[in-house]
C-alpha positions as CSV (number, residue, x, y, z in Angstrom):
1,X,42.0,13.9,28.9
2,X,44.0,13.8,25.5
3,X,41.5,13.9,22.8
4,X,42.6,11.9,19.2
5,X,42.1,14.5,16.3
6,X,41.7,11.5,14.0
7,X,38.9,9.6,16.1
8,X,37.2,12.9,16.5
9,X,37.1,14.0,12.9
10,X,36.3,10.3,11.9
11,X,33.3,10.8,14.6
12,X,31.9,14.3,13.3
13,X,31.9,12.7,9.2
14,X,30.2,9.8,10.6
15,X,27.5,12.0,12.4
16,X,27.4,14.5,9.1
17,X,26.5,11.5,6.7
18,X,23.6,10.4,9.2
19,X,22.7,14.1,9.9
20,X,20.0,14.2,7.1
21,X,18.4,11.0,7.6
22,X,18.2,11.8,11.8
23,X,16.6,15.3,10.6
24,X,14.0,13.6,8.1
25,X,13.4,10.6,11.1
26,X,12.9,13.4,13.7
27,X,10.5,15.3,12.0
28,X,8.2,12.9,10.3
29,X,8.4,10.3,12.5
30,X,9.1,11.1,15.8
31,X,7.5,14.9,16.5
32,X,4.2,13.5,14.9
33,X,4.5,11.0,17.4
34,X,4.7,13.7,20.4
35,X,2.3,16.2,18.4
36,X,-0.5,13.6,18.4
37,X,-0.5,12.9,22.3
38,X,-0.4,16.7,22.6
39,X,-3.1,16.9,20.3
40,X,-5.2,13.8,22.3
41,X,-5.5,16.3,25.1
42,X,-7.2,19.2,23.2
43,X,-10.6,19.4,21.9
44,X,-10.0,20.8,18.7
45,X,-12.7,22.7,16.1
46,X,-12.5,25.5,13.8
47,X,-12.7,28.4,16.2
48,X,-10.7,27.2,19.1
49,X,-8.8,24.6,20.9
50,X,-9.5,23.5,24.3
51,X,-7.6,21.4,26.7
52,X,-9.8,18.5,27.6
53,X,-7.4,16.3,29.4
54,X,-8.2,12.5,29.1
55,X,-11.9,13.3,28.0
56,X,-11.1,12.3,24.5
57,X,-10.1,8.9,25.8
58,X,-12.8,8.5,28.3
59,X,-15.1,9.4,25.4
60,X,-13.1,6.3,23.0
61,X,-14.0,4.2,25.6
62,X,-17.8,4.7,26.0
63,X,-18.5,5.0,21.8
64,X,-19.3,1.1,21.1
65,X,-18.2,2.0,17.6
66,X,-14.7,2.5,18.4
67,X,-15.0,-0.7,20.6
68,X,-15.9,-2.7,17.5
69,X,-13.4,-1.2,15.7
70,X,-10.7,-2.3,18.2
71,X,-11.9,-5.9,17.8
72,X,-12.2,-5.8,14.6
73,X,-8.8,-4.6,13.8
74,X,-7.7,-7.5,16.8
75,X,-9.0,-9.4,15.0
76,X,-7.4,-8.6,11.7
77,X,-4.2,-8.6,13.3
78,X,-4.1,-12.3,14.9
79,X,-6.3,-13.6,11.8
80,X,-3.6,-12.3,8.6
81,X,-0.5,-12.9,10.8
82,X,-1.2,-16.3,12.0
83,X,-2.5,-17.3,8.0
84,X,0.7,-15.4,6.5
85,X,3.2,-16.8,8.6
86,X,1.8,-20.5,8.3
87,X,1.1,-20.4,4.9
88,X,4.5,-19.1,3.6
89,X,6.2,-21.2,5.9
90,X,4.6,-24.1,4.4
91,X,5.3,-22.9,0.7
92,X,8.8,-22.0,1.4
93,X,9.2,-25.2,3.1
94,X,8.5,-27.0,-0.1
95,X,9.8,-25.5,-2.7
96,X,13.0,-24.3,-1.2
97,X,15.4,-27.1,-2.6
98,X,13.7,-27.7,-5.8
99,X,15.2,-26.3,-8.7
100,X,16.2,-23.3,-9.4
101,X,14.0,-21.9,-12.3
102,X,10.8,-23.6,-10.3
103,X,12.0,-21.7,-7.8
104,X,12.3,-18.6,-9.0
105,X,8.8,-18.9,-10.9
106,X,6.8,-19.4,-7.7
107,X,8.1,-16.6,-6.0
108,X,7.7,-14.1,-9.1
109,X,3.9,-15.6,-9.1
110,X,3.3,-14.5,-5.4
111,X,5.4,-11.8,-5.4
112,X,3.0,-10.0,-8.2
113,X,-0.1,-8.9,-6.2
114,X,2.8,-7.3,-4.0
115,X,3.9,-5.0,-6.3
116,X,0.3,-3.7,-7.7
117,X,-1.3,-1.4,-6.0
118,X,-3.2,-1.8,-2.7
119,X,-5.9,0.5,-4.8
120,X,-5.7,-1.7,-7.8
121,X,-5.8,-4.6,-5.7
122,X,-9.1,-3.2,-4.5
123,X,-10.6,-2.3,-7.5
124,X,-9.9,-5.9,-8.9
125,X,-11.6,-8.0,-5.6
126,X,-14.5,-5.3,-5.6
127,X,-14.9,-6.2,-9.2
128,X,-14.9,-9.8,-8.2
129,X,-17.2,-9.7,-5.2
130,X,-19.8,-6.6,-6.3
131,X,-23.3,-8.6,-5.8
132,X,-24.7,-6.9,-9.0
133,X,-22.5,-7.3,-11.8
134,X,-19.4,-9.1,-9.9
135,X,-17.5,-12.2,-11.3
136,X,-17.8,-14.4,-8.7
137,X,-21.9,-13.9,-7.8
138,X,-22.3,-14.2,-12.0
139,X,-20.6,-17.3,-11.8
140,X,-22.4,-18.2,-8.9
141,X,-25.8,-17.8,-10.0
142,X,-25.2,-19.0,-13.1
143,X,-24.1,-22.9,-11.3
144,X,-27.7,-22.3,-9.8
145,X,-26.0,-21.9,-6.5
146,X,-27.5,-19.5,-3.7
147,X,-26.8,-15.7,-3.9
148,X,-24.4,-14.7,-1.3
149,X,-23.2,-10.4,-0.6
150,X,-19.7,-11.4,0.5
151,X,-19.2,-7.5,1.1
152,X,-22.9,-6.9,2.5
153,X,-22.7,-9.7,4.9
154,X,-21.8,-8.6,8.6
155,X,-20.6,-12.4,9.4
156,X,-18.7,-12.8,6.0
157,X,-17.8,-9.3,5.6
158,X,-14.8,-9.8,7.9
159,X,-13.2,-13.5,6.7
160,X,-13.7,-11.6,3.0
161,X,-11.4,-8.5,4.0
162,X,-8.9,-11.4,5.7
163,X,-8.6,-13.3,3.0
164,X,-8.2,-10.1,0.5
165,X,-5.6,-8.9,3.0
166,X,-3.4,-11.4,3.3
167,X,-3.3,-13.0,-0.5
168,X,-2.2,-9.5,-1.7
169,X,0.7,-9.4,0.9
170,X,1.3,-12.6,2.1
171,X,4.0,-12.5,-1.2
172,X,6.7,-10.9,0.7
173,X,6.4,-13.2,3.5
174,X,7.3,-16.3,1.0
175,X,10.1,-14.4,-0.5
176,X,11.8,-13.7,2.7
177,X,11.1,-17.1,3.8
178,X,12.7,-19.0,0.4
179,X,15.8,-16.1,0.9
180,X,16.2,-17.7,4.7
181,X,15.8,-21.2,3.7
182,X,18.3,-21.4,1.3
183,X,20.9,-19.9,3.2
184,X,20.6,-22.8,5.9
185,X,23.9,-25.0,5.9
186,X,23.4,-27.9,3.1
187,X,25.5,-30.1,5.7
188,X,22.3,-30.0,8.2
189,X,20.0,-31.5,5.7
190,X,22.9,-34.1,4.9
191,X,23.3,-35.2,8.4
192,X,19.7,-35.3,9.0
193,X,19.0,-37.4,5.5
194,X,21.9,-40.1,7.1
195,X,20.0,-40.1,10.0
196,X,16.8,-41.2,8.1
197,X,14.9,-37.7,8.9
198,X,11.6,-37.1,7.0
199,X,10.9,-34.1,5.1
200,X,8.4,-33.1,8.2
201,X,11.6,-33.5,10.8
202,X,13.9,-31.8,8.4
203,X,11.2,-28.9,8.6
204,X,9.9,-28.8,12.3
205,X,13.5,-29.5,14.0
206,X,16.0,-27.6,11.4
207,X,14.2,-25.1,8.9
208,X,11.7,-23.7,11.3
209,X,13.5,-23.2,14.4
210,X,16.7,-22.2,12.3
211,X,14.4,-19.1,10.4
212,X,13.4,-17.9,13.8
213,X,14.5,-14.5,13.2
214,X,12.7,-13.8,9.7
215,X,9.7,-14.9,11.9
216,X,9.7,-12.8,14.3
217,X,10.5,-9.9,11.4
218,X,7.3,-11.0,9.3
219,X,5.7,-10.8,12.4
220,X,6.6,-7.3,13.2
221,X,6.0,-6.1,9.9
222,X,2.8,-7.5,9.5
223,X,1.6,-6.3,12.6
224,X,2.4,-3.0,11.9
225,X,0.7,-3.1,8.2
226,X,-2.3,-4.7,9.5
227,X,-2.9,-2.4,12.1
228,X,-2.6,0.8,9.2
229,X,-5.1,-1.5,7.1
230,X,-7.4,1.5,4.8
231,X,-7.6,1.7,1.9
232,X,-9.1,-2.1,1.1
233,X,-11.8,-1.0,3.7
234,X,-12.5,2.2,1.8
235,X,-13.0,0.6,-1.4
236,X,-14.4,-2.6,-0.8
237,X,-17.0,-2.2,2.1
238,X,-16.9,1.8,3.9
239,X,-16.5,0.6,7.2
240,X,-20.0,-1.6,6.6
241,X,-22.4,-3.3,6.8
242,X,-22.9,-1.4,10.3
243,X,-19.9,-1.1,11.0
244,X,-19.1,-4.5,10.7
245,X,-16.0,-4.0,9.3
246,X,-14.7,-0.8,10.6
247,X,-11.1,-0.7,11.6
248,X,-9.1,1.6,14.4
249,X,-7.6,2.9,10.7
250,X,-10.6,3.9,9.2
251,X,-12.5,4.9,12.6
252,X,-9.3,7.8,12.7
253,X,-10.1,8.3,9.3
254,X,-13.5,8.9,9.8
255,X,-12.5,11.6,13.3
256,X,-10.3,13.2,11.7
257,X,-11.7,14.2,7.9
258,X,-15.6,14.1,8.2
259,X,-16.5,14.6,11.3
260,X,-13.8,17.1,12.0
261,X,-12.4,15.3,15.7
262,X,-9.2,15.9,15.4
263,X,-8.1,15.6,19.0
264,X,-10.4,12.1,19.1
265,X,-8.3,11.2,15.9
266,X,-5.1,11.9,17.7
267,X,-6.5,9.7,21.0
268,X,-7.0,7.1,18.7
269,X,-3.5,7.3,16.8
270,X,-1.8,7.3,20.2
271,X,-3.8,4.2,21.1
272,X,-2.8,2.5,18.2
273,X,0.3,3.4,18.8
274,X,0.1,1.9,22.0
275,X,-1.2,-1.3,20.7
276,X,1.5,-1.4,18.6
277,X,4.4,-1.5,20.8
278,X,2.8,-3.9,23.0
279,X,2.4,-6.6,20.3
280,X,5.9,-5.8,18.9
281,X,8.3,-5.2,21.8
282,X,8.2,-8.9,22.9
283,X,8.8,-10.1,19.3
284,X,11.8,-7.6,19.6
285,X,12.8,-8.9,22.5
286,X,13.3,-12.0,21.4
287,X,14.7,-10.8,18.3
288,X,17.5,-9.5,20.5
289,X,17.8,-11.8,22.7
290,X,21.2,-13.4,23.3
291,X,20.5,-17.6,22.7
């Protein structure tokens, strides 16, 4: 078979210009990936490393701590998804059309806690919420109204962290939403508008079905950063009050760097990882699907 000099040299630049970001993919992203199921099957301390098998998993699965943790982070994942995708649907939806410089205002406003710091962002809420000197339990006892530990509270320690969560990324959601909105045909919204459509049929029969895919991406993305949720636990409540609040994150965290379980923080980062595809490949899927 004749081989065309021009298609082949046209193939080898195409692969050189990719070459560095397949090298930098492959090893930060993908032999982690192998090197922590390898690792999940070794009982790992300071003087040796022993092949365990699936004892590290079977040993997961017995610690009630990590089984809170998986609800807990379950939890976390269908609360802040469900409450960012409904929410910026329903802001996007009704500001879209307006004009231009309203617009453009609202998103910058929601946008903002997006680009600060997840650390910052911490720092500010724990300022907020601390039951000694915080903002919000000041202002609270001072209306004579009854003390509440929002962060010390195993039944409100959860809805807190959700609610801090999602208002500090639920931002990027709206902007990709308004982006999606305004690039729907204007001769849809005319049609409808002859037809006598209301604003809620313009929004359940064209916008929403029509931004489908940034759905399903918002989805994916948020699924992912949910499920790597930290730092707001570290600074805000440590995992507490008994563990209420403990995530699959933080329980690797905990493995891995003070208690010195490495191969029980690899079990857990493969399970995660786990998790993850299984919530995400049917959003792909559909993603990709031909209509």
């Amino acid at each position: 078979m004749k081989v065309n000099p021009y298609a082949l040299k046209r193939n080898i630049t195409g692969y050189l210009f990719i070459a560095p970001q397949l090298f930098f993919f492959i090893v930060f992203l993908v032999y982690p990936i192998f090197e922590g199921i390898r690792l999940s099957l070794f009982k790992i301390s300071y003087q040796e490393t022993t092949f365990v098998g699936l004892d590290n998993y079977k040993a997961l699965f017995s610690d009630p701590v990590f089984v809170k943790s998986t609800i807990n982070t379950v939890i976390f994942v269908v609360a802040i998804v469900a409450l960012t995708v409904i929410f910026a649907i329903f802001v996007s939806s009704a500001i879209f059309d307006k004009n231009a410089k309203y617009v453009s205002f609202i998103r910058g406003s929601y946008y903002i806690p997006v680009m600060v710091s997840m650390v910052v962002m911490s720092m500010i809420w724990s300022f907020l919420l601390n039951p000694a000197n915080g903002l919000i339990p000041y202002v609270m006892r001072e209306l004579e109204m009854p003390a509440v530990n929002f962060l010390g509270n195993k039944d409100l320690v959860l809805p807190v962290i959700i609610f801090v969560t999602f208002a500090t990324n639920v931002g990027q959601a709206i902007i990709l939403y308004i982006a999606s909105m305004i690039g729907v045909p204007r001769e849809l919204f005319e049609a409808a508008e002859i037809d006598g459509a209301s604003r809620k049929d313009v929004i359940f029969k064209i916008l929403i079905p029509l931004v489908k895919p940034t759905t399903l991406y918002i989805i994916i993305i948020n699924i992912i950063a949910v499920l790597k949720i930290f730092v707001v636990i570290q600074l805000l409540t440590g995992g507490g009050p008994n563990n209420a609040s403990t995530t699959l994150m933080y329980f690797l965290y905990n493995n891995a760097f003070k208690y010195n379980q490495l191969g029980i923080a690899s079990a857990v980062g493969v399970i995660m990882f786990v998790i993850a595809l299984f919530l995400a490949i049917p959003q792909l899927r559909s993603m990709l699907k031909k209509e």
